[in-house]
mmCIF file as gemmi writes it, N, C-alpha and C atoms, coordinates in Angstrom:
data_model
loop_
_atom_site.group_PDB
_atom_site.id
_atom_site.type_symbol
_atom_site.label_atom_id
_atom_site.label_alt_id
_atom_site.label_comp_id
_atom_site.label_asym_id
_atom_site.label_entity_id
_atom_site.label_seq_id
_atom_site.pdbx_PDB_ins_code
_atom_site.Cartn_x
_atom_site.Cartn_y
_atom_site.Cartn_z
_atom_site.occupancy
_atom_site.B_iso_or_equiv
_atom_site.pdbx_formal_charge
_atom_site.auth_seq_id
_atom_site.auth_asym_id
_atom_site.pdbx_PDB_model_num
ATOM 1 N N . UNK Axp A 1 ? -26.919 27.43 -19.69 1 0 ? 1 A 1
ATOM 2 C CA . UNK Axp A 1 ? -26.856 26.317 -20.614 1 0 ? 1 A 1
ATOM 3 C C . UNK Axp A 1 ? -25.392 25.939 -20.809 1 0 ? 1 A 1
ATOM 4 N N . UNK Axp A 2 ? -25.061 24.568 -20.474 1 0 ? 2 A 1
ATOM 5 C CA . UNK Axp A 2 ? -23.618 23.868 -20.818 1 0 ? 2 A 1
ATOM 6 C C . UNK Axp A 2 ? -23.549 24.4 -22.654 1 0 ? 2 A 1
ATOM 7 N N . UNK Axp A 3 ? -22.229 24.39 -22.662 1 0 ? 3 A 1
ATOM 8 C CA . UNK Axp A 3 ? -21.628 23.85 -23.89 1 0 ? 3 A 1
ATOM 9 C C . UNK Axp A 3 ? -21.998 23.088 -24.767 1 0 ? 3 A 1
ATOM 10 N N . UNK Axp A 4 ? -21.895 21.752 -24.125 1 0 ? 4 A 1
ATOM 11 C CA . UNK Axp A 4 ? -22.706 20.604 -24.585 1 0 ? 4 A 1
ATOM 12 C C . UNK Axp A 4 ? -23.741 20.791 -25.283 1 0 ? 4 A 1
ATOM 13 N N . UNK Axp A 5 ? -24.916 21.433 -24.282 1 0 ? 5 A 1
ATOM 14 C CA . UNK Axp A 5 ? -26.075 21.265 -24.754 1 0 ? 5 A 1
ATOM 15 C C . UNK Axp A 5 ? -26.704 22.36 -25.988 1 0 ? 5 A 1
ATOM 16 N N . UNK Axp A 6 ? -25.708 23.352 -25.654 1 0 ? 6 A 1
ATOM 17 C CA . UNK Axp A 6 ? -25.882 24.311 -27.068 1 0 ? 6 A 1
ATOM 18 C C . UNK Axp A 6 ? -25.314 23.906 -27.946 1 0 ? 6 A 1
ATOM 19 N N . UNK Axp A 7 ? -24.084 22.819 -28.055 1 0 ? 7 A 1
ATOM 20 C CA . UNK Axp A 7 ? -23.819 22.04 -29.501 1 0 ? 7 A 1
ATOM 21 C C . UNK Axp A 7 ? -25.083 21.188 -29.682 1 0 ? 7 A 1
ATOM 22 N N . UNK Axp A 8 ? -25.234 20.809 -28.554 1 0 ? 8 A 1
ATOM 23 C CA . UNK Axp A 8 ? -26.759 19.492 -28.907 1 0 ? 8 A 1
ATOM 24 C C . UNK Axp A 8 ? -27.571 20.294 -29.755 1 0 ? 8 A 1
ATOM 25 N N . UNK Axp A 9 ? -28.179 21.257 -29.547 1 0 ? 9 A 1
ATOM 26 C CA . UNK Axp A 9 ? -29.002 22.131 -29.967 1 0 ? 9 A 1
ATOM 27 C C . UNK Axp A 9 ? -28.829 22.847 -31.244 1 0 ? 9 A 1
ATOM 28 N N . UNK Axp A 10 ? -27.466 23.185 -31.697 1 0 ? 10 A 1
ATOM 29 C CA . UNK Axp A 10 ? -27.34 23.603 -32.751 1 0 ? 10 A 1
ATOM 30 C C . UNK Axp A 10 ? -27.008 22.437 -33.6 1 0 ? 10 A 1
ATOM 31 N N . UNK Axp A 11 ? -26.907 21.015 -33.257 1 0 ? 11 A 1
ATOM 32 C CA . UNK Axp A 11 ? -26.467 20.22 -34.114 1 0 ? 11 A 1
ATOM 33 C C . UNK Axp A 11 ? -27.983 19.628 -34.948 1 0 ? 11 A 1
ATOM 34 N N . UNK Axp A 12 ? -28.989 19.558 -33.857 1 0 ? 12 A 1
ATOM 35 C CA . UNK Axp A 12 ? -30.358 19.67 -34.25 1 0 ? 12 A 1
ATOM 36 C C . UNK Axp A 12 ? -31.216 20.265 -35.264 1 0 ? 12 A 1
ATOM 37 N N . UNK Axp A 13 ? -30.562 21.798 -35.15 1 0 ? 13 A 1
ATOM 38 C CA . UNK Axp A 13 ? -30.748 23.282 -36.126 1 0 ? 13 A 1
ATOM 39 C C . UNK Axp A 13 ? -30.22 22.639 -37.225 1 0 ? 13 A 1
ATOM 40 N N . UNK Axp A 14 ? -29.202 22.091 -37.624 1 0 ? 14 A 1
ATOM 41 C CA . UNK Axp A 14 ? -28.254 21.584 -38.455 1 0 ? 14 A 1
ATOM 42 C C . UNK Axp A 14 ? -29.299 20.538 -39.209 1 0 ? 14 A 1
ATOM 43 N N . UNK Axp A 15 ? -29.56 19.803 -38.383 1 0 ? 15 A 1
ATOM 44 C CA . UNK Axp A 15 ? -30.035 18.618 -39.437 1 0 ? 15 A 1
ATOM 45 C C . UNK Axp A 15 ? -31.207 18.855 -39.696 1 0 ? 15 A 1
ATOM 46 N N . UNK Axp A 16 ? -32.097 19.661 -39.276 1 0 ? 16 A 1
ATOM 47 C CA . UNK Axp A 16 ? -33.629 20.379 -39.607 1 0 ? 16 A 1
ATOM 48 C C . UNK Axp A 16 ? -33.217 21.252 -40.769 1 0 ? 16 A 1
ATOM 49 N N . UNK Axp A 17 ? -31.873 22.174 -41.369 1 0 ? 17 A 1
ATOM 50 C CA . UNK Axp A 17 ? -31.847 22.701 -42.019 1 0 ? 17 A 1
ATOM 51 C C . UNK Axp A 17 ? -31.514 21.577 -43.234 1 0 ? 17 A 1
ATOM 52 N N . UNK Axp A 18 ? -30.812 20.666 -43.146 1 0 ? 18 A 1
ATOM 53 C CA . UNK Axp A 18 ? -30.558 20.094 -43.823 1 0 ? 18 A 1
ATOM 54 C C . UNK Axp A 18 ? -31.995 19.238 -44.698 1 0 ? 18 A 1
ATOM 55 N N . UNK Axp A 19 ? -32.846 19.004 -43.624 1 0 ? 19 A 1
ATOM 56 C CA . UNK Axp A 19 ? -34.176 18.316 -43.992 1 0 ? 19 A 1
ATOM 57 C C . UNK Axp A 19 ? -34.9 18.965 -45.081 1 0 ? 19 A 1
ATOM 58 N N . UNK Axp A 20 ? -34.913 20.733 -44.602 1 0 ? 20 A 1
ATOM 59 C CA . UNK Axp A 20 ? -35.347 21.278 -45.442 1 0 ? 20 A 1
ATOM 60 C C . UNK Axp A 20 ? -34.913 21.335 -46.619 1 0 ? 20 A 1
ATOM 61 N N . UNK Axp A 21 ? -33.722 21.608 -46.658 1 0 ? 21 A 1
ATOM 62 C CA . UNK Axp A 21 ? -32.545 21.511 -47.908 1 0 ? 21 A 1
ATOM 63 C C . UNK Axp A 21 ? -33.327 20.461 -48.971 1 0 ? 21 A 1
ATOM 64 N N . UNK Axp A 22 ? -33.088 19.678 -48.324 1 0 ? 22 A 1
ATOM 65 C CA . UNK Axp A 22 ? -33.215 17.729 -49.384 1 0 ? 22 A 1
ATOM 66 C C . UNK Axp A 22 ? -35.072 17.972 -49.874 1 0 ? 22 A 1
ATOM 67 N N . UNK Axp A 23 ? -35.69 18.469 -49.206 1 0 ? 23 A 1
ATOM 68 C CA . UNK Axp A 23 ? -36.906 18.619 -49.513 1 0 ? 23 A 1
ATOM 69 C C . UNK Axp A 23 ? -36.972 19.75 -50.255 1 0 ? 23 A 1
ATOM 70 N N . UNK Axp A 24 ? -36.812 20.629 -50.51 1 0 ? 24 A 1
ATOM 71 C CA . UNK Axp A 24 ? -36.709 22.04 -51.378 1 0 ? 24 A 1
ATOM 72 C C . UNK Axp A 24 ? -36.385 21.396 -52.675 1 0 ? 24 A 1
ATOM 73 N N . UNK Axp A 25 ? -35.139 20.449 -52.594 1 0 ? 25 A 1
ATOM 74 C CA . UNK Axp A 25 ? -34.165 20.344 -53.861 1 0 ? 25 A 1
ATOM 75 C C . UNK Axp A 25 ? -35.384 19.181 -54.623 1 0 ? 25 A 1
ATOM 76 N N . UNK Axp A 26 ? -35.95 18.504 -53.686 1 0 ? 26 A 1
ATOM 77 C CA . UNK Axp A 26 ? -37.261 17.547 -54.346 1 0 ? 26 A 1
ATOM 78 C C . UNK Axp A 26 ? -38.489 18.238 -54.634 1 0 ? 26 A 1
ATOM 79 N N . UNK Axp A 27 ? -38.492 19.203 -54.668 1 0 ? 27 A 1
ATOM 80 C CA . UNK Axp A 27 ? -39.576 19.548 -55.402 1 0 ? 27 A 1
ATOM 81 C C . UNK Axp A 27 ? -39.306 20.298 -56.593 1 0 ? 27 A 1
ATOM 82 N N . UNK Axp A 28 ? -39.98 20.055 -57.902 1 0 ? 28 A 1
ATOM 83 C CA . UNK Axp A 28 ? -40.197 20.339 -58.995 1 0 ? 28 A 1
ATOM 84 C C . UNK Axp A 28 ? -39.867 21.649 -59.163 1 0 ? 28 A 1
ATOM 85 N N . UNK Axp A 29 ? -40.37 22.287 -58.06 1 0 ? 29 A 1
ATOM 86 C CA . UNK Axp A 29 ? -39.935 23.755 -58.271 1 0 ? 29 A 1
ATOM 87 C C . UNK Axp A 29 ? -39.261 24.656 -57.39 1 0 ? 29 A 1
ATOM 88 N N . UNK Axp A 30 ? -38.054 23.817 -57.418 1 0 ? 30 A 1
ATOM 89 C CA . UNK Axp A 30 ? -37.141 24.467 -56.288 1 0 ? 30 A 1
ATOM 90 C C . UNK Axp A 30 ? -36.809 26.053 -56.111 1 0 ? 30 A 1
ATOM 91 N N . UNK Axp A 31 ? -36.588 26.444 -55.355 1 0 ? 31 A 1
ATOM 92 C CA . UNK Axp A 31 ? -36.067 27.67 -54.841 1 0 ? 31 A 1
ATOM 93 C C . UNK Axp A 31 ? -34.832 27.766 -54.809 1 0 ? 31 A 1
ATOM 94 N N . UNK Axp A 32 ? -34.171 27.869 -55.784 1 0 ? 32 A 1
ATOM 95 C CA . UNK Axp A 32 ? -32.72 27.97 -55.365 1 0 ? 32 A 1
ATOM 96 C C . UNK Axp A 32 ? -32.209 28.856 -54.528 1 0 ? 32 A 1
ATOM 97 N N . UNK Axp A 33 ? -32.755 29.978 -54.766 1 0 ? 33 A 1
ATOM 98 C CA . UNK Axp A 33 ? -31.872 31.033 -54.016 1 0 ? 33 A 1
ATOM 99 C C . UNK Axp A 33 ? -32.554 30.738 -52.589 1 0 ? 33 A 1
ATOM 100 N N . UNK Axp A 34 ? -33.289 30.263 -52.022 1 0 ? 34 A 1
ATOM 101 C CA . UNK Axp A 34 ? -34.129 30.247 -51.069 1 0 ? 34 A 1
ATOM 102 C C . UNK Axp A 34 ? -32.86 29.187 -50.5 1 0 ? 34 A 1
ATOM 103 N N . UNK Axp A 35 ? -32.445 27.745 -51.161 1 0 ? 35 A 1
ATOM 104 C CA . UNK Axp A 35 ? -31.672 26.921 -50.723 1 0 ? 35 A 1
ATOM 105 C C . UNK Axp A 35 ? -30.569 26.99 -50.193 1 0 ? 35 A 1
ATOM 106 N N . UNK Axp A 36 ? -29.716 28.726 -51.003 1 0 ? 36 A 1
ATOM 107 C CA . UNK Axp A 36 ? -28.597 28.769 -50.948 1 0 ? 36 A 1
ATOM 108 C C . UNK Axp A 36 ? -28.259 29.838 -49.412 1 0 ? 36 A 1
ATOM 109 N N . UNK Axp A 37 ? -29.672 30.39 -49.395 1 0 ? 37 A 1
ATOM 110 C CA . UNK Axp A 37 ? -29.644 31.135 -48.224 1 0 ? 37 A 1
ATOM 111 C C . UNK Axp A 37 ? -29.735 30.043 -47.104 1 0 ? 37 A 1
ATOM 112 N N . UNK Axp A 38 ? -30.148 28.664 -46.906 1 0 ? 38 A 1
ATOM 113 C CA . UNK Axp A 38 ? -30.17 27.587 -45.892 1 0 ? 38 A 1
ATOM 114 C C . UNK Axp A 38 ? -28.825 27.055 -46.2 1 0 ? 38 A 1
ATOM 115 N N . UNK Axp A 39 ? -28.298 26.943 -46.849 1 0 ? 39 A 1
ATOM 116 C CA . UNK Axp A 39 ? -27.276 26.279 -46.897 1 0 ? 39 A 1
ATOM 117 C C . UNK Axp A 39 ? -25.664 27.521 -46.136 1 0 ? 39 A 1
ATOM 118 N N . UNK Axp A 40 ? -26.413 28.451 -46.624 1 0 ? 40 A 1
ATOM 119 C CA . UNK Axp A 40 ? -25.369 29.256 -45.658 1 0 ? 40 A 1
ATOM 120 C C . UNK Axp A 40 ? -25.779 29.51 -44.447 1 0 ? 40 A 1
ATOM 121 N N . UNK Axp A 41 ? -27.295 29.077 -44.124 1 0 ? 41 A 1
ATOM 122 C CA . UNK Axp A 41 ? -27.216 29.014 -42.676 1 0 ? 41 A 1
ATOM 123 C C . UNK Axp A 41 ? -26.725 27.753 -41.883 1 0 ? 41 A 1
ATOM 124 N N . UNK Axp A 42 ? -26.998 26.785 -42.671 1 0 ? 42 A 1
ATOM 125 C CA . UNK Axp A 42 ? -25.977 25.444 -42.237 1 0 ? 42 A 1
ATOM 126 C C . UNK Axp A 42 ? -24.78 25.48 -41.51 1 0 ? 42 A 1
ATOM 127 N N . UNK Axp A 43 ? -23.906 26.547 -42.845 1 0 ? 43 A 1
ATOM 128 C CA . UNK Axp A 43 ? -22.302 26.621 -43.087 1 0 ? 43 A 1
ATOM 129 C C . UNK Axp A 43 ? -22.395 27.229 -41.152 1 0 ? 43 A 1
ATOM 130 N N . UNK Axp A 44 ? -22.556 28.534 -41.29 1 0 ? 44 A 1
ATOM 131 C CA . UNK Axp A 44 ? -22.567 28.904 -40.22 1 0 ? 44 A 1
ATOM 132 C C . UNK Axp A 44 ? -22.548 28.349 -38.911 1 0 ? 44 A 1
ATOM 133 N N . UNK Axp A 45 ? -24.3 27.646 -38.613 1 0 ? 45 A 1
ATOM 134 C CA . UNK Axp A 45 ? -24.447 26.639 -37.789 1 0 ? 45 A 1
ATOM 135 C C . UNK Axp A 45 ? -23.247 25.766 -37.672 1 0 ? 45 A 1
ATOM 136 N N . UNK Axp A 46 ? -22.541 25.057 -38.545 1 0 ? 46 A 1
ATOM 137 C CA . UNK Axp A 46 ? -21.577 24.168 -38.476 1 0 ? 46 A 1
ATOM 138 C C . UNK Axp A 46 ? -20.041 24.847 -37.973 1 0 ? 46 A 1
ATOM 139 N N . UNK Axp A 47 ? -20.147 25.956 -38.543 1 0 ? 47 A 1
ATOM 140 C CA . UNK Axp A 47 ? -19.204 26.547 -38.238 1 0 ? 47 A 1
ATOM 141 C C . UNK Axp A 47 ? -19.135 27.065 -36.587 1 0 ? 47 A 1
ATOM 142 N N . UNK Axp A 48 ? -20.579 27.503 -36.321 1 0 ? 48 A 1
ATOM 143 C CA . UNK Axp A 48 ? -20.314 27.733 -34.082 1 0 ? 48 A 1
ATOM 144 C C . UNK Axp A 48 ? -20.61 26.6 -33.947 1 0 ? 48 A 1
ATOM 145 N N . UNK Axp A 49 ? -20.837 25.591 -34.302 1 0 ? 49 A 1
ATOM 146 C CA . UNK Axp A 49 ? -20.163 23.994 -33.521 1 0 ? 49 A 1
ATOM 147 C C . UNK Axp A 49 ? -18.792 24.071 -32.989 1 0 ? 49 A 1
ATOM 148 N N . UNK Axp A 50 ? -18.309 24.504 -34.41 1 0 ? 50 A 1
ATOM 149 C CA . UNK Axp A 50 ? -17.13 23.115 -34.691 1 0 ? 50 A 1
ATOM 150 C C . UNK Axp A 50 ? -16.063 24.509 -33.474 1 0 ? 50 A 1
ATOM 151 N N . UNK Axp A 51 ? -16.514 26.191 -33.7 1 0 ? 51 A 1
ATOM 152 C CA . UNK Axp A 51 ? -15.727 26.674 -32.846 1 0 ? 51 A 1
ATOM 153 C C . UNK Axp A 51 ? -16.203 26.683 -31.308 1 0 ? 51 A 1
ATOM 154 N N . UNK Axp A 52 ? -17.495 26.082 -30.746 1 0 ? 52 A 1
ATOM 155 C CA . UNK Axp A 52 ? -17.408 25.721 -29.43 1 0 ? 52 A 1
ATOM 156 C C . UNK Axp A 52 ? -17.019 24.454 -28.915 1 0 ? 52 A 1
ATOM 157 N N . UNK Axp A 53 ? -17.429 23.194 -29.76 1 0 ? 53 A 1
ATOM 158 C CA . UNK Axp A 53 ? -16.653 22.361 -29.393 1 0 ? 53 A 1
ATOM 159 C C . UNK Axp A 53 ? -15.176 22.549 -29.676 1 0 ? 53 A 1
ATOM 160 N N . UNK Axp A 54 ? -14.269 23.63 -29.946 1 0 ? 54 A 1
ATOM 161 C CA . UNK Axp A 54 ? -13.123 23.611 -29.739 1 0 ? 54 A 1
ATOM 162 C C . UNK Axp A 54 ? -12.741 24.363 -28.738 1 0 ? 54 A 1
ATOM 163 N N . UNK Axp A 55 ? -13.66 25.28 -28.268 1 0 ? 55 A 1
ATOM 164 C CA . UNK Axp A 55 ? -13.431 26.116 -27.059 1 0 ? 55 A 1
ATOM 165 C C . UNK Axp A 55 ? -13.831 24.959 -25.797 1 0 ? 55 A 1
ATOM 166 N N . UNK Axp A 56 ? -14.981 24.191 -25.984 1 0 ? 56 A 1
ATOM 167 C CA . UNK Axp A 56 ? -14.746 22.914 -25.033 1 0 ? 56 A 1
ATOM 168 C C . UNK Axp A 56 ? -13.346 22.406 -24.793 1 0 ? 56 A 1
ATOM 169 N N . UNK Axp A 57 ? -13.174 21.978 -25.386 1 0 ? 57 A 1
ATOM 170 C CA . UNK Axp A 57 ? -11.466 21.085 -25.452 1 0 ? 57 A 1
ATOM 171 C C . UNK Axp A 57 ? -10.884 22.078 -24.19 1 0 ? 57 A 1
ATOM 172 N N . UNK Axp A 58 ? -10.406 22.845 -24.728 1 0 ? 58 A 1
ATOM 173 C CA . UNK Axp A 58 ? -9.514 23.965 -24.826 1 0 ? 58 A 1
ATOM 174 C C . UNK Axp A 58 ? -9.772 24.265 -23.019 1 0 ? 58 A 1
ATOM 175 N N . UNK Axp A 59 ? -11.146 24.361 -22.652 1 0 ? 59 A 1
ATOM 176 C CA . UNK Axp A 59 ? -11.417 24.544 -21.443 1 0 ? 59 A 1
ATOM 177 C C . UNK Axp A 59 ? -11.303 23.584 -20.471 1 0 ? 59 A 1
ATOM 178 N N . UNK Axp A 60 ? -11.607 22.46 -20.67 1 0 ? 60 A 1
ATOM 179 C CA . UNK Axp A 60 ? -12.044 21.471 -20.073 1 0 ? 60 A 1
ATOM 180 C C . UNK Axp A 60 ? -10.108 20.751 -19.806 1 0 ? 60 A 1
């Protein structure tokens, strides 16, 4: 699997977590701690983006 396509892929993960996020926080009876554990899986996710698309650069 390219580079590329594992950012494609985790950028995907990203916005599915995020979906969930916005939907959790809309319901009446949110889960917070449930949210805060997605939201640090976000961070993460965002975080091996942002360090493979810099190892892209870097290679290419």
């Amino acid at each position: 699997m390219s580079t590329a396509d594992h950012v494609a892929q985790l950028t995907e993960k990203h916005h599915q977590i995020e979906e969930k996020i916005e939907n959790e926080l809309a319901s009446p009876s949110a889960d917070h701690v449930h949210i805060s554990e997605l939201k640090r899986e976000k961070l993460r996710i965002k975080e091996r983006i942002s360090t493979l698309s810099a190892e892209g650069k870097v290679t290419h």
